[in-house]
N, C-alpha and C positions, 0 to 999 in steps of 0.2 A: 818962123811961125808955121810955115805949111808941115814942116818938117814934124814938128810938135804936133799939129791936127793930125796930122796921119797915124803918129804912131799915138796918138788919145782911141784914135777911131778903131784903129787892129786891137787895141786892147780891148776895147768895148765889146769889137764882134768877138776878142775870145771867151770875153765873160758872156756874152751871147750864148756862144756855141757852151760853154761850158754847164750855163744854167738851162740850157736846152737837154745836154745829156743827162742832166740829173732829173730834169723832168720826164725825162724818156726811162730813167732806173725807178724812179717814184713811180710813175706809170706800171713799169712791170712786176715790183716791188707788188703795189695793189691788187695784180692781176692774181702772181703768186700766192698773198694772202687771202683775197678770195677761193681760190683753186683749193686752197688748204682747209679752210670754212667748210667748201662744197663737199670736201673727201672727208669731214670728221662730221660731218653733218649726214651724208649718207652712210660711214660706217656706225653712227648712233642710233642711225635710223634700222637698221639692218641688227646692230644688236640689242636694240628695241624688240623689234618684229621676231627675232632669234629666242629671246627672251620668252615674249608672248607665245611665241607659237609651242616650245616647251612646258608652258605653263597648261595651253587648251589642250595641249595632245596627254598631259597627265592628269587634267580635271576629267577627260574624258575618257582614258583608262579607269578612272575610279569609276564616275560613272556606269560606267561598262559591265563592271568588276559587280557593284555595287545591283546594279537591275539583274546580273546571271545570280548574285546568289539569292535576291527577292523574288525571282523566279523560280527557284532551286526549290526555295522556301516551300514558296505557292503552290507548288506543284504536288511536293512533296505533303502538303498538308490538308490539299485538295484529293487527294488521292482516293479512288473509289473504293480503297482497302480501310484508308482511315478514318472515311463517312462515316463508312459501315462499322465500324468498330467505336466510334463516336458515340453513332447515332445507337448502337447495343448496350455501350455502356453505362447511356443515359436512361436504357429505358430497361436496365438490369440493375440496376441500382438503388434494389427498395429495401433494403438494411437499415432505414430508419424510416420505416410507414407500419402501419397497421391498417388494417380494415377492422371497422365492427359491422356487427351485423346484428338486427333486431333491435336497433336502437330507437325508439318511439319518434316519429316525424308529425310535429305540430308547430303551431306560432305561439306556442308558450312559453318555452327558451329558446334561445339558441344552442345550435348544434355542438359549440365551441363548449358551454355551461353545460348539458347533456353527457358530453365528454369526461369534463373536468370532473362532475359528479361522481359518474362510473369510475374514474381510476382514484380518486379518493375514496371509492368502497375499498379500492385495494391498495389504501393506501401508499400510492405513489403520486409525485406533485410533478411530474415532467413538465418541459419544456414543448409550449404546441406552436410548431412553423406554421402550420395548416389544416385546416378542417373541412371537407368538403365531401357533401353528397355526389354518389356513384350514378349515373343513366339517368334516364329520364324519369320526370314525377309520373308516377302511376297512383292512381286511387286503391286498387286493390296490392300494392305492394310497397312498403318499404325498405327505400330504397337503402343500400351498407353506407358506413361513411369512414373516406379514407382521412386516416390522420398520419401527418408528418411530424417527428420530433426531431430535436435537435440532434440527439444520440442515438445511437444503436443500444447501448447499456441499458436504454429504460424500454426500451421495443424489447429486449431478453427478461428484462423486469417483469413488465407488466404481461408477458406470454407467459412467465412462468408462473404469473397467481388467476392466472383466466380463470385456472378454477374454480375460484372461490365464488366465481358468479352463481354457481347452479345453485349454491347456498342463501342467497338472497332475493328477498320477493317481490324486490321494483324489478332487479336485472337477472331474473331465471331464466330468460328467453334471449339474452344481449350472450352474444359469441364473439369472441376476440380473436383475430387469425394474421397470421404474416401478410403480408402484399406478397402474394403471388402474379406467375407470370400466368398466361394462359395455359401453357402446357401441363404447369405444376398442379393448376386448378384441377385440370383433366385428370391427374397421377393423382392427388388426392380424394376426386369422387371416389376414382375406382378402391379405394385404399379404404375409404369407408364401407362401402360395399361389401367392399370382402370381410371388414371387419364387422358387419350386421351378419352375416352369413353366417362366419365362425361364432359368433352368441348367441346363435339360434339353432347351428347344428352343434354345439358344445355348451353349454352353459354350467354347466359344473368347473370352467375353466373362468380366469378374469383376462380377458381379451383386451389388449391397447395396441395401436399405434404408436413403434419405435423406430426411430429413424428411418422410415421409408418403407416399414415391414407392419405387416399385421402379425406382434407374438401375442404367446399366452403363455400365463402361471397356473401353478395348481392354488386354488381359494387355500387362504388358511381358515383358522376356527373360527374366528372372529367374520371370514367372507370376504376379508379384504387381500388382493392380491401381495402377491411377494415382492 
C-alpha cells in the first residue's frame, strides 16, 4: 500500500509540475498576445497620425495656394493703375446721357414728363434710366438736366433731330447736347466762339461746327449751306 501511495503521489506532483508549465506558457502566451495588441495598436496609431498629418499638411498647401492667388487677386485689382482706370472709365463713360438745357424748371410736371414731351416733339419714345437736375437751385437760372437712356442708339437719334427744336415754339430755347466731360465743355465754348467770329467776319459764308472744326460753305441760291 505505501508503495501505491507513493507512486499516486509522484504522479500527482507530475501533473502538478505539469499543469504549472502550462500555466507558466498560458502566462507567457498572454504576455505575447498583449505585446502584440500593444505593437499593432501603436503602429495603428502612428498610421493614424501618418495619415492625418498628410491629410493637414495638404489642406494646408491648398490653403496656402488658395490665400497667395486671393492675394494675387487683391492686389492686382486693388492696383493704383486699376482705380485709376476704374474710376476714368466710370466717369468717361457718358455714351448714353444727354444734357438739356433751357428746359423750363416748375412743380407743374415733372422733369421725367418735360422730358418725354420734348423727344416726342421729335419723335422718339426712348427708354429713360434717369432724369435729374444739374447744381444747385437758383432762382435766376435754370438749371440743364441730365438724362440717361438705355441706349447709345437713341442719344445718336435724338442729337441728330436737336434741330428741329429751333422750329418749335414751346422748345425754341431747349438745346440738347452730349454729356461732356469738363475738358470737352471748355473745347466746345471755344468752338463756338470762333464760330460767332467766323459769322460775323464772313457772313456771305454758312458757318457749322464739324467734327471738332469750325468749317464753312459757300451759301447756295436758296441761302442754305452745301
Amino acid at each position: 500500500k505505501q508503495w501505491y501511495l507513493r507512486r499516486v503521489r509522484e504522479e500527482l506532483l507530475q501533473g502538478h509540475r505539469k499543469i504549472s508549465a502550462l500555466q507558466d506558457e498560458v502566462s507567457s502566451l498572454k504576455d505575447t498576445v498583449i505585446s502584440l495588441k500593444d505593437s499593432m495598436l501603436e503602429r495603428s496609431v502612428d498610421a493614424v497620425q501618418a495619415v492625418v498629418k498628410n491629410e493637414i499638411q495638404s489642406y494646408s498647401t491648398v490653403l496656402e495656394s488658395a490665400a497667395t492667388a486671393v492675394n494675387q487677386a487683391c492686389t492686382s485689382a486693388l492696383a493704383p493703375s486699376k482705380i485709376r482706370s476704374a474710376i476714368a472709365s466710370a466717369s468717361t463713360d457718358r455714351s448714353s446721357n444727354l444734357i438739356v438745357y433751357g428746359l423750363c424748371e416748375d412743380d407743374r410736371s415733372s422733369d421725367s414728363d418735360k422730358v418725354k414731351e420734348l423727344f416726342e416733339h421729335l419723335v422718339e419714345a426712348p427708354v429713360l434710366l434717369k432724369v435729374e437736375r444739374i447744381g444747385r437751385s437758383r432762382e435766376e437760372r435754370v438749371r440743364p438736366v441730365k438724362v440717361v437712356l438705355r441706349s447709345r442708339e437713341s442719344v445718336r437719334a435724338i442729337l441728330g433731330k436737336a434741330s428741329r427744336l429751333k422750329e418749335s415754339e414751346t422748345f425754341r430755347s431747349v438745346y440738347v447736347a452730349p454729356d461732356r466731360t469738363l475738358e470737352e465743355r471748355v473745347e466746345r465754348r471755344t468752338l463756338v466762339a470762333h464760330l460767332r467770329e467766323r459769322r460775323e467776319s464772313e457772313p456771305e459764308k454758312v458757318w457749322a461746327i464739324r467734327q471738332g472744326s469750325v468749317v464753312g460753305t459757300e451759301k447756295t441760291e436758296s441761302g442754305a449751306g452745301v
